[in-house]
C-alpha positions as CSV (number, residue, x, y, z in Angstrom):
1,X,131.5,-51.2,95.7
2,X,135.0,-52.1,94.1
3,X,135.2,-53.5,91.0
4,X,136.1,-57.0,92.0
5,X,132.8,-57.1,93.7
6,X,131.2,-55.9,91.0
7,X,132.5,-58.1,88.3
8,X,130.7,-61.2,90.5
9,X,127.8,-59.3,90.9
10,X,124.6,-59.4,88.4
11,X,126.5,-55.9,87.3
12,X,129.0,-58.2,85.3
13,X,126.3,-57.8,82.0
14,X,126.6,-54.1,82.2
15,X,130.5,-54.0,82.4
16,X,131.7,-52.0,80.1
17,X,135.1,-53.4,78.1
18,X,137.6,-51.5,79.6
19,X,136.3,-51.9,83.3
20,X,136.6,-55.7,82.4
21,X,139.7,-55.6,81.1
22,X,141.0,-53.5,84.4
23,X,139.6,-56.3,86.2
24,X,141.9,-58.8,84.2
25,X,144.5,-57.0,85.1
26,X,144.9,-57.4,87.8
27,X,143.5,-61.2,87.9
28,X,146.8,-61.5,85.9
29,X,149.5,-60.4,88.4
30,X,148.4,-63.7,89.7
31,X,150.3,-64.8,86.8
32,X,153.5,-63.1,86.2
33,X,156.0,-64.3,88.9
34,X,155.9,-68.1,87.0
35,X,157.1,-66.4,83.6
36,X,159.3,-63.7,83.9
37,X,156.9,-61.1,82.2
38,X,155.7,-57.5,82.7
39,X,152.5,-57.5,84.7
40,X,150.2,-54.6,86.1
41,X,149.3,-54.6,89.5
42,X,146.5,-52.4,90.4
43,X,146.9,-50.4,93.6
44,X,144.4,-51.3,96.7
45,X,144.2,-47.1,96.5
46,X,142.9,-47.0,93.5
47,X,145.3,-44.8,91.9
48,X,147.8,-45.3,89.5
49,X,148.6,-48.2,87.9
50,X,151.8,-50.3,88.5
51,X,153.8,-53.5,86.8
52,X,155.6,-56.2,87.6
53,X,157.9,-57.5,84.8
54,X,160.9,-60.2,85.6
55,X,163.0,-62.6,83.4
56,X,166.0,-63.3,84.8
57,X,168.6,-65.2,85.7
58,X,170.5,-68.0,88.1
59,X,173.7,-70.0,87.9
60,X,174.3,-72.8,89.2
61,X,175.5,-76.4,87.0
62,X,176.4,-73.3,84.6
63,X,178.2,-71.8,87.4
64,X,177.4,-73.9,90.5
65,X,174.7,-71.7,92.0
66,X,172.4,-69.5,90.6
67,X,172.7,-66.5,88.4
68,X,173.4,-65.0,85.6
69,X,176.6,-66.3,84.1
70,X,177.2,-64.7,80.7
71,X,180.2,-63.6,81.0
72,X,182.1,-66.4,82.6
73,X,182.0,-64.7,86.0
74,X,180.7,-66.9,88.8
75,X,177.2,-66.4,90.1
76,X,174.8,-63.6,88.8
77,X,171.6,-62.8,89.8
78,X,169.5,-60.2,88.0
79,X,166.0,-60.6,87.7
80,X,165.5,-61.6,84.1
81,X,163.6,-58.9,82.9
82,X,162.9,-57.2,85.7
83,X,160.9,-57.1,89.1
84,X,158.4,-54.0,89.6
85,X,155.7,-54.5,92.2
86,X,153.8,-51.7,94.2
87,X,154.1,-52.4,97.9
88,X,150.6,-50.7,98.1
89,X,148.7,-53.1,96.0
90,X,150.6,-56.4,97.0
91,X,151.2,-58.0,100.5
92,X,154.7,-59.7,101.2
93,X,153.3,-63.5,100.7
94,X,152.3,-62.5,97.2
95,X,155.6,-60.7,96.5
96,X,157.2,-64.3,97.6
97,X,155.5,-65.9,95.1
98,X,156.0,-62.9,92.0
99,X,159.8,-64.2,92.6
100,X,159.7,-68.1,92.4
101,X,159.9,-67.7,88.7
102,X,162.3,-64.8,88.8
103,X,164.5,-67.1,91.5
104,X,164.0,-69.5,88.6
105,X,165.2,-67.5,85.7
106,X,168.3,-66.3,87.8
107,X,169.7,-69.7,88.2
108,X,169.0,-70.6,84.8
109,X,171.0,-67.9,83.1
110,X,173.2,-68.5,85.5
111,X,173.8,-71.7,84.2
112,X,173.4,-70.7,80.7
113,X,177.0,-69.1,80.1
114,X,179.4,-71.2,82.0
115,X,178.1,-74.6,83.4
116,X,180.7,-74.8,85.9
117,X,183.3,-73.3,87.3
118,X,185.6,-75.7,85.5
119,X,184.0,-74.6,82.3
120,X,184.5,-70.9,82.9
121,X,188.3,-71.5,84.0
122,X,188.6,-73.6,80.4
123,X,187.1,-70.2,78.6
124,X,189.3,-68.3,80.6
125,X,192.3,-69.6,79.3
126,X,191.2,-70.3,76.1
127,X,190.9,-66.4,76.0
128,X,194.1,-65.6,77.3
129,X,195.3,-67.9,74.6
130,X,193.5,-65.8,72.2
131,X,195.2,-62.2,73.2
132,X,198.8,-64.3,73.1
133,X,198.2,-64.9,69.7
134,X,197.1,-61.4,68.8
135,X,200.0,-60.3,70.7
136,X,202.4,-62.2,68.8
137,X,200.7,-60.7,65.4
138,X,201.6,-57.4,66.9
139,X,205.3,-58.2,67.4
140,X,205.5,-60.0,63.7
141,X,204.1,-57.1,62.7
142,X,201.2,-58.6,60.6
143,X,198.9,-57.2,62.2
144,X,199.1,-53.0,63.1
145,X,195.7,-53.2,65.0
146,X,196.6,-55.5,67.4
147,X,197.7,-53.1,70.0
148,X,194.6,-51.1,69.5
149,X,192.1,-54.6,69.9
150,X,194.8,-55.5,73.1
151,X,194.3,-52.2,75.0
152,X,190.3,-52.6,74.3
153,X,190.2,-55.2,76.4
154,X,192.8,-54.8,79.1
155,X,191.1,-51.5,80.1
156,X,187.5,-51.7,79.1
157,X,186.7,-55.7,78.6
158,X,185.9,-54.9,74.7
159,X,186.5,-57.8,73.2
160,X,185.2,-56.7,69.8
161,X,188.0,-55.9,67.8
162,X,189.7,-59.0,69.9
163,X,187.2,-61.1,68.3
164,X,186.7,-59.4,64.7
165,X,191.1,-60.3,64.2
166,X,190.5,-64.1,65.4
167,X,187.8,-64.4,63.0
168,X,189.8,-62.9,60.1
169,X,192.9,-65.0,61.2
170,X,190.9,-68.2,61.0
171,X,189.5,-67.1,57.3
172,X,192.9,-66.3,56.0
173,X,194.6,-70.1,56.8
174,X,191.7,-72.0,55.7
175,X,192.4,-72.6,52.5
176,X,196.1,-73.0,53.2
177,X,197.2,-76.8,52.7
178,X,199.6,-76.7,55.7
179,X,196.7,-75.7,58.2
180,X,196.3,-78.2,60.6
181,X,193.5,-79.7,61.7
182,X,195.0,-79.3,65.2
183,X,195.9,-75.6,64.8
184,X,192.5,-75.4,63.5
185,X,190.8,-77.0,66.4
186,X,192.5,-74.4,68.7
187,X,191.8,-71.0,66.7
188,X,188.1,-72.0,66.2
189,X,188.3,-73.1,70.5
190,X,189.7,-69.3,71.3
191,X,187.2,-68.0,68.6
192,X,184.3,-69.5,70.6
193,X,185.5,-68.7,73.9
194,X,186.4,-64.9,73.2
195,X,182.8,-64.4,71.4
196,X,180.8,-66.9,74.2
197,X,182.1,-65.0,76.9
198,X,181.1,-62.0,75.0
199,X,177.3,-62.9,74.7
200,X,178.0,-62.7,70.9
201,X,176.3,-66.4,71.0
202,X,175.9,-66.8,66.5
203,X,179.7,-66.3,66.4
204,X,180.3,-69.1,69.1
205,X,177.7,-71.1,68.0
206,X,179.6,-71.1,64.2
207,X,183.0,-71.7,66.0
208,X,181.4,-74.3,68.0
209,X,179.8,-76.0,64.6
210,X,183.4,-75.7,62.9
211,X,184.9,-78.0,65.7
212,X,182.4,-80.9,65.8
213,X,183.1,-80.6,62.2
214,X,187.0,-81.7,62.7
215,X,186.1,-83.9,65.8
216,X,182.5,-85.1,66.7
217,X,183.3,-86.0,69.9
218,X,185.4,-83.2,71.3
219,X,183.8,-83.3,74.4
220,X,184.6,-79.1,75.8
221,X,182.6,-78.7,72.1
222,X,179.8,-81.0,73.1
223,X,179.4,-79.4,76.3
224,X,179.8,-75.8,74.7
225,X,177.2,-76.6,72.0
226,X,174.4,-77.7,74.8
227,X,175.0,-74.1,76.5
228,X,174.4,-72.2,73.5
229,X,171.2,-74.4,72.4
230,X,170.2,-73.7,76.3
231,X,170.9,-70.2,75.9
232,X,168.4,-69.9,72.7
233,X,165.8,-72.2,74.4
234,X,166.3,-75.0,72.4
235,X,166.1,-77.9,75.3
236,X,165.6,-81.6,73.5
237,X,168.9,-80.3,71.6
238,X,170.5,-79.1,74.5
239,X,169.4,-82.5,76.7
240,X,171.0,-84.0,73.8
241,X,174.2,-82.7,73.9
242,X,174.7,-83.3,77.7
243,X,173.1,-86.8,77.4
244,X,176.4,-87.6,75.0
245,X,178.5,-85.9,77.0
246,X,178.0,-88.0,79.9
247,X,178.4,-90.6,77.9
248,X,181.6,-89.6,76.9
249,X,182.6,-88.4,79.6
250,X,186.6,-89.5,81.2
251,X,185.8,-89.5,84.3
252,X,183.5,-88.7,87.1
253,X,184.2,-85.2,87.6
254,X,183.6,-84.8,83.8
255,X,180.4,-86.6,84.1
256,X,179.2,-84.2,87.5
257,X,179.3,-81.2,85.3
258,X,177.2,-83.1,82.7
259,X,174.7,-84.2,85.1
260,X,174.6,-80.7,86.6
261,X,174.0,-79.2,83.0
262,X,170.4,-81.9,82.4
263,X,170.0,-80.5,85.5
264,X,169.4,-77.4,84.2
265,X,167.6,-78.3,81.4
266,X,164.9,-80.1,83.3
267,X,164.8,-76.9,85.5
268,X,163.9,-74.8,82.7
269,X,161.0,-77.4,81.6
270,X,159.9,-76.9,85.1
271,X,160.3,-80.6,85.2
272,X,161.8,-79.6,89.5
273,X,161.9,-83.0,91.1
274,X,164.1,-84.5,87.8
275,X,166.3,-81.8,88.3
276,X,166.4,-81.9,91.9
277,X,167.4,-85.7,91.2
278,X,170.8,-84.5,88.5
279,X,172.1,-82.1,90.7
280,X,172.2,-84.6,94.0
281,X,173.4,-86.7,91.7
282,X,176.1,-84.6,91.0
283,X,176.7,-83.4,94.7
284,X,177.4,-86.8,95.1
285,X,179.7,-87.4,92.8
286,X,181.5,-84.2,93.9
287,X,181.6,-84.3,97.5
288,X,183.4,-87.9,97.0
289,X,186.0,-86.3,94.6
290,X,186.4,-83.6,96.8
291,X,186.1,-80.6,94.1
292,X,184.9,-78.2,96.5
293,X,184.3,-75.7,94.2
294,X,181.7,-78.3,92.0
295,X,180.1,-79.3,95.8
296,X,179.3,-75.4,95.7
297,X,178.0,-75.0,92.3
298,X,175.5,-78.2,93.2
299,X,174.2,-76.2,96.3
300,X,173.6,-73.2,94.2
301,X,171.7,-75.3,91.9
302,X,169.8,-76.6,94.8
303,X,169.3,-73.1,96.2
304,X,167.6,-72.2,92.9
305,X,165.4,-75.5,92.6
306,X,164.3,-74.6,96.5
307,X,163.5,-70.9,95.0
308,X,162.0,-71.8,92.2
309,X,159.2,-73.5,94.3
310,X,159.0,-70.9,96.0
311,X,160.8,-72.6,99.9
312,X,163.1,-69.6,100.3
313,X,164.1,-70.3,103.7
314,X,165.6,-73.6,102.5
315,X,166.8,-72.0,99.0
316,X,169.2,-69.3,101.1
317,X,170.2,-72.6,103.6
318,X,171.3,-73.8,100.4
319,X,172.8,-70.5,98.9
320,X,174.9,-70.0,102.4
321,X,176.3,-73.3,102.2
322,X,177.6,-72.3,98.9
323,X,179.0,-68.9,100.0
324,X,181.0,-70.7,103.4
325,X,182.8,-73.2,100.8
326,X,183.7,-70.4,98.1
327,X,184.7,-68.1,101.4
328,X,187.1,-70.9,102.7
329,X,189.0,-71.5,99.2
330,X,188.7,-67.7,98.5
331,X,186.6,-68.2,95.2
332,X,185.7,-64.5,94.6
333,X,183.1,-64.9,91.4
334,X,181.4,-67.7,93.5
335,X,181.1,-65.0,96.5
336,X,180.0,-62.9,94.4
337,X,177.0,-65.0,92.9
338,X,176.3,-66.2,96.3
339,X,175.6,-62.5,97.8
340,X,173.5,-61.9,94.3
341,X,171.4,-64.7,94.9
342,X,170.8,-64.2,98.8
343,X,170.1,-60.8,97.5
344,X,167.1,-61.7,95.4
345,X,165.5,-64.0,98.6
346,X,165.3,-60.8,100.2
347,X,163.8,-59.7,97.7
348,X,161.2,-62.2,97.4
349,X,160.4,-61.5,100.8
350,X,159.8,-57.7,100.4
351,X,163.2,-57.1,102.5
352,X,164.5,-54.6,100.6
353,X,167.0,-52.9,102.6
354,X,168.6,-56.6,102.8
355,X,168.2,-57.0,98.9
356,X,170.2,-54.0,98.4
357,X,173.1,-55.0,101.0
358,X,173.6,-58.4,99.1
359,X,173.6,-56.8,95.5
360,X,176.3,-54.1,96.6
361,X,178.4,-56.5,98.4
362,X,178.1,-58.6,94.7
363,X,178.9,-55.3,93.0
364,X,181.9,-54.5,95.2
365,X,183.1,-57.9,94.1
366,X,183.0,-57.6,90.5
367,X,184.3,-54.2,90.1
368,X,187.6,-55.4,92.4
369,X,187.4,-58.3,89.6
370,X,186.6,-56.3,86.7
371,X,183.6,-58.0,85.1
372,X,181.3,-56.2,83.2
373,X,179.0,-58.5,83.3
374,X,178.6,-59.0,87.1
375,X,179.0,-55.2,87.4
376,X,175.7,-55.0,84.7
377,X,173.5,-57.5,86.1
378,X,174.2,-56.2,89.5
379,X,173.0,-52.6,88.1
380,X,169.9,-54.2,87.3
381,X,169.2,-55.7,90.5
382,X,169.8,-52.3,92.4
383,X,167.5,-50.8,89.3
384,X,164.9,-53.5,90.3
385,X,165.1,-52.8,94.6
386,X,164.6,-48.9,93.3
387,X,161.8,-49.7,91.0
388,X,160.2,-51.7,94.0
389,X,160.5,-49.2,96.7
390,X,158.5,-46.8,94.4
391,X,162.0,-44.9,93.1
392,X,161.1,-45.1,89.3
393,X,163.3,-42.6,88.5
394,X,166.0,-43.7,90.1
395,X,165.6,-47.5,89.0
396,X,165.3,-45.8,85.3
397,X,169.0,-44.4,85.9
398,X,170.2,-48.2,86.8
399,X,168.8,-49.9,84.2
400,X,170.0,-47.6,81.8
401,X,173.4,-47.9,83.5
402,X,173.4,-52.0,82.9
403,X,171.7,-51.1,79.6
404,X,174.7,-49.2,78.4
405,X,177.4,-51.8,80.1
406,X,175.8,-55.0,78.2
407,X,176.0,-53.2,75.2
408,X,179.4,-52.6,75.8
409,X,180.5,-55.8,75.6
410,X,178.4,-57.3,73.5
411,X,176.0,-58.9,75.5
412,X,172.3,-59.0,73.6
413,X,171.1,-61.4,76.7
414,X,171.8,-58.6,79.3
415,X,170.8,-56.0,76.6
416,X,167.5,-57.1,76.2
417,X,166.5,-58.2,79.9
418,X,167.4,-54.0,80.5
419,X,164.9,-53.1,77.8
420,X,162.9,-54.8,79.2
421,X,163.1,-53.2,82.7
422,X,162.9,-49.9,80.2
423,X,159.6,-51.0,79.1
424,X,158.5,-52.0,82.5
425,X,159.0,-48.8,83.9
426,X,157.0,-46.3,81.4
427,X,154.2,-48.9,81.4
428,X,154.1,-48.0,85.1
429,X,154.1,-44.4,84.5
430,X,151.4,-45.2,82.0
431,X,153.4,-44.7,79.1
432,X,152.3,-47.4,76.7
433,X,154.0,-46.0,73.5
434,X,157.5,-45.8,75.1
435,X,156.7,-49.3,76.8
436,X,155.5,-50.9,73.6
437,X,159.2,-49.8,71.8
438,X,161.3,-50.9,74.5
439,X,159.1,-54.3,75.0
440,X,159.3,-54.4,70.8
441,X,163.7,-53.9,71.0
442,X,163.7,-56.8,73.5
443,X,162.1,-58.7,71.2
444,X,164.2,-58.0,68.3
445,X,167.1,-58.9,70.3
446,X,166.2,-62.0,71.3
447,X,165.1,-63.2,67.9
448,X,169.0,-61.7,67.3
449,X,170.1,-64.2,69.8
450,X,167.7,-66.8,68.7
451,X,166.2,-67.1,72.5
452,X,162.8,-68.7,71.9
453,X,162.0,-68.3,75.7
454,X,162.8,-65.0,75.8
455,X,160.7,-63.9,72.4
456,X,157.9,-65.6,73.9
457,X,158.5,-63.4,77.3
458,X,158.2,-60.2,75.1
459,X,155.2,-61.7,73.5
460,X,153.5,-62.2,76.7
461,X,154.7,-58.2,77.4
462,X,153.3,-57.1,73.9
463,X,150.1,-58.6,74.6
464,X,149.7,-57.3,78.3
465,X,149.8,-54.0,76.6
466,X,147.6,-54.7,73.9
467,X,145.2,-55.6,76.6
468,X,145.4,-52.2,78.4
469,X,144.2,-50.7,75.0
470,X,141.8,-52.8,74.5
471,X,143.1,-54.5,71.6
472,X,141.8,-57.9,72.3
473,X,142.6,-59.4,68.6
474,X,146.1,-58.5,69.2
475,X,146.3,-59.8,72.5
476,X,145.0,-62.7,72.0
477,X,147.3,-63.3,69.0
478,X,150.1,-62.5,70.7
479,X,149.5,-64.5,73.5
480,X,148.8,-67.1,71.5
481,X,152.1,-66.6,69.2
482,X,154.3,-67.2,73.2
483,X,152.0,-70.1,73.4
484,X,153.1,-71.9,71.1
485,X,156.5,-71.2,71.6
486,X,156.5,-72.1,75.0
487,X,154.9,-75.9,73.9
488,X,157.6,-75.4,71.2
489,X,160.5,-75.5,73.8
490,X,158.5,-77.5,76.9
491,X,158.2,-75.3,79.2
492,X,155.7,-75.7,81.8
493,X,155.7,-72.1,83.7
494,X,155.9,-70.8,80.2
495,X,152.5,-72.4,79.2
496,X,151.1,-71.9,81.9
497,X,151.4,-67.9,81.8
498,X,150.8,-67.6,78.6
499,X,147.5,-70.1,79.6
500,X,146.6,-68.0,81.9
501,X,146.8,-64.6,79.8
502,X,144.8,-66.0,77.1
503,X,142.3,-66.6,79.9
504,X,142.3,-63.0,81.0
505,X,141.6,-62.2,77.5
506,X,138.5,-64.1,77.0
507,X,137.5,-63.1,80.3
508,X,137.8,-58.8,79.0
509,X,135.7,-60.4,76.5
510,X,133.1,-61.9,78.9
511,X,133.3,-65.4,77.4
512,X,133.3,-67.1,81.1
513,X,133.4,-70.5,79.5
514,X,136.7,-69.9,77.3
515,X,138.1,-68.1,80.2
516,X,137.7,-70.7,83.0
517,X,139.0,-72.9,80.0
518,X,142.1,-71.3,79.9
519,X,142.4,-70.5,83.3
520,X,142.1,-74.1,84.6
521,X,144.7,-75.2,82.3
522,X,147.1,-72.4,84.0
523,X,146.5,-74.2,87.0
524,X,147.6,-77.3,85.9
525,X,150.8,-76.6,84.8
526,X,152.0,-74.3,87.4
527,X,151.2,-77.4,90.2
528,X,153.3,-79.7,87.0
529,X,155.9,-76.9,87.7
530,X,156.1,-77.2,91.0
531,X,154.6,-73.3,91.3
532,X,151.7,-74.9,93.6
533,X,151.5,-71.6,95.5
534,X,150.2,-69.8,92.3
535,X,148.3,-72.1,91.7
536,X,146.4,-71.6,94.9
537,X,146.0,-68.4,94.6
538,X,144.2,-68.1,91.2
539,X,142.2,-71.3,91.8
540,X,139.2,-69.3,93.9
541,X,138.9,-67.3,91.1
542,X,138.1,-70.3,88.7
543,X,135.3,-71.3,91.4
544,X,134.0,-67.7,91.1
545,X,133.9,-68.2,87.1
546,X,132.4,-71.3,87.3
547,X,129.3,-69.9,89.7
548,X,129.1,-67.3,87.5
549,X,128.5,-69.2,84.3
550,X,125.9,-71.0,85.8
551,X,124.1,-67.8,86.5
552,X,124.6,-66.2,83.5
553,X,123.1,-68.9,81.8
């Protein structure tokens, strides 16, 4: 008899701990698509034990489509964390659903680094603007590092010693009386795009603050200021910036990328149909203006609402609409992102071979452009079709490839999505020590970032492993601790995982009552997100909990 049959038998008040917490195991890969965290899946065979672990990325307003946009490049998809799922244990329709949250993620980080494709050309040039300057210290002589930080960048895309020259230029004329507010204004701008574009997100986030400073209503600083707060998770502040830029907005064009950023925001509250709402809004508004590359950044963004609820046939319409526009006007970033997100709707659907087509064709794109970045995330994505096709070590080797190029550049979002794909992959080889440091780096990162969504992801990690010990006190608190994070920042998916975790807790502990508790408030907020086909698929197992109270009492 198997143990699922067993644990809704009269057996259950002779299970022993750990058979009870295998049990809520893998109850909880019912769970992990809608947050973007490491889940085991337990093989059909019975042997081995597997994981699933995702928290990713999309562009779209913050790129116009979906993926992960942290370095200013168009469109990158990389599933946040990252994706493992034994084909064994999981049937394809399941695996569609594990990736409506990871579809979700993508086009969130996606939008988190460059709102649009206007944006990113503004950070562009404002970094451009930044290596003139250097480059004129070097011919004054001023500075005899100059060449050294120039040639960083040029060949590698370190923008580290780039950065660390701005920042001491901008220290040494503050206290001059002939330092212009305007001159000001434009060092702290290249500051913020050199160190944004970086993923060094404090730095920007200080040049950012420096600007409102001198003019409240710069509107680029609004706009720049509700990316970063997005970035770290911090939504009412982030709606609030947007909400005055659109207000302050020029004109209409101004005011589509506006929309398109609340867009987001709702997206990441899980609040779907009010986001669905701001990006037609801004299709609208961008279709009648004729900014073809804004009409498709708004598809993107509708690819990833479509994805997010897990429609992928409509999401990759949506995604090909975008690639046909960015083919015609020969927008190579937006290509790229486009064959990155088509890339993960294979994936969703277990079409591997096609996942793997669309990330190389993504990759191919990047390297002919040069973006680290894009060339990371697409490691990742590559690591993830590996992991998923059973080739662990092979998926290590990737991650630990995108691992090494985030941290290259800078990038402590990228960095810690590939330690988490790190801890992912020695949890599945049953390696809970290794998992447990990688899981516990990821975390430090993020609280280095100051990305509340994406401590309360590692959270959720930790307290999966805990579980698998059989540390129930420590799982529970942890759980707990993503909780209230997750109500901290309003989102819905977030809740209910972590809901739903707690509930798999209580149930290792045999407290039906707490557990169908907990597990009943999961469902609610996945059908609030729009996730109803999770919901669906752990609601029998609340009608078995319930029967079985009754009996046990």
């Amino acid at each position: 008899m198997t143990l699922c049959k067993r644990v809704f038998k009269k057996e259950w008040k002779d299970f022993t701990t750990n058979q009870v917490i295998a049990f809520s195991i893998l109850v909880l890969t019912l769970l992990g698509a809608a947050s973007g965290v490491c889940v085991w899946i337990w093989p059909h065979s019975g042997t081995g034990t597997t994981i699933v672990e995702s928290g990713g990325t999309i562009i779209s307003a913050d790129a116009n489509s979906v993926a992960q946009n942290v370095g200013g490049q168009g469109n990158v998809t990389q599933g946040p964390g990252a994706t493992y799922i034994d084909n064994r244990g999981v049937d394809s329709h399941w695996l569609a659903n594990q990736y409506a949250d990871t579809a979700k993620e993508l086009g969130r980080a996606e939008v988190m680094l460059a709102q649009s494709e206007q944006d990113n050309e503004q950070l562009r040039k404002e970094r451009e603007d930044a290596l003139k300057r250097v480059a004129e210290l070097e011919a004054r002589g001023n500075r005899p590092d100059a060449t050294e930080a120039i040639r960083q960048y040029r060949e590698s895309g370190d923008s580290a010693k780039l950065l660390e020259i701005l920042i001491q230029e901008e220290a040494h004329h503050r206290g001059e009386q002939t330092y212009h507010r305007d001159e000001r204004m434009k060092l702290n701008r290249e500051i913020a795009a050199v160190a944004y574009l970086k993923g060094n997100i404090e730095v920007a986030s200080q040049a950012v603050v420096e600007m409102l400073a001198i003019e409240p209503n710069d509107l680029s600083a609004i706009i720049q200021s509700g990316n970063i707060r997005l970035l770290q998770g911090r939504l009412a502040e982030a709606e609030s910036d947007y909400l005055k830029a659109s207000r302050l907005a020029k004109d209409d064009g101004q005011r589509a990328v506006a929309l398109g950023n609340l867009g987001v925001v709702y997206q990441t509250r899980g609040e779907l149909d009010r986001a669905e709402e701001m990006h037609r809004e801004a299709l609208k508004i961008n279709e009648r203006l004729g900014r073809a590359e804004g009409v498709a950044g708004n598809y993107g963004n509708l690819g990833n609402i479509y994805a997010i609820r897990g429609e992928f046939n409509q999401a990759e319409q949506w995604y090909r609409k975008g690639l046909q526009i960015d083919e015609k006007i020969g927008r190579f970033e937006g290509l790229a992102g486009g064959y990155a997100n088509l890339g993960t709707i294979h994936s969703a659907r277990g079409e591997w071979d096609q996942a793997e087509q669309m990330s190389r064709k993504a990759l191919d794109i990047y390297e002919k452009l040069g973006s680290l970045v894009g060339i990371a995330a697409q490691y990742g994505n590559l690591g993830l079709v590996c992991a998923n096709r059973g080739q662990l070590e092979k998926g290590e080797q990737l991650f630990r490839k995108a691992l090494g190029t985030y941290e290259k550049v800078g990038s402590l979002d990228g960095t810690a999505h590939q330690y988490g794909n790190l801890g992912v992959v020695f949890k599945s080889r049953g390696d809970l020590v290794q998992a447990e440091q990688m899981f516990r780096k990821a975390l430090d990162t993020y609280k280095e970032l100051g990305s509340l969504e994406g401590i309360a992801k590692q959270y959720v990690n930790l307290g999966l492993v805990h579980l698998a010990r059989g540390e129930l006190d420590l799982a529970e608190r942890t759980h707990s601790q993503a909780l209230e994070i997750y109500e901290k920042i309003g989102s819905r998916s977030g809740k209910a995982t972590a809901c739903g975790s707690l509930g798999l807790v209580y149930l290792a502990r045999k407290d039906l009552n707490r557990s169908r508790e907990y597990l009943q408030k999961s469902v609610e907020l996945f059908e609030q997100a729009g996730l109803q086909s999770v919901a669906d698929r752990i609601r029998p197992l609340l009608v078995t909990l319930e029967r079985k109270s009754k009996e046990v009492k």
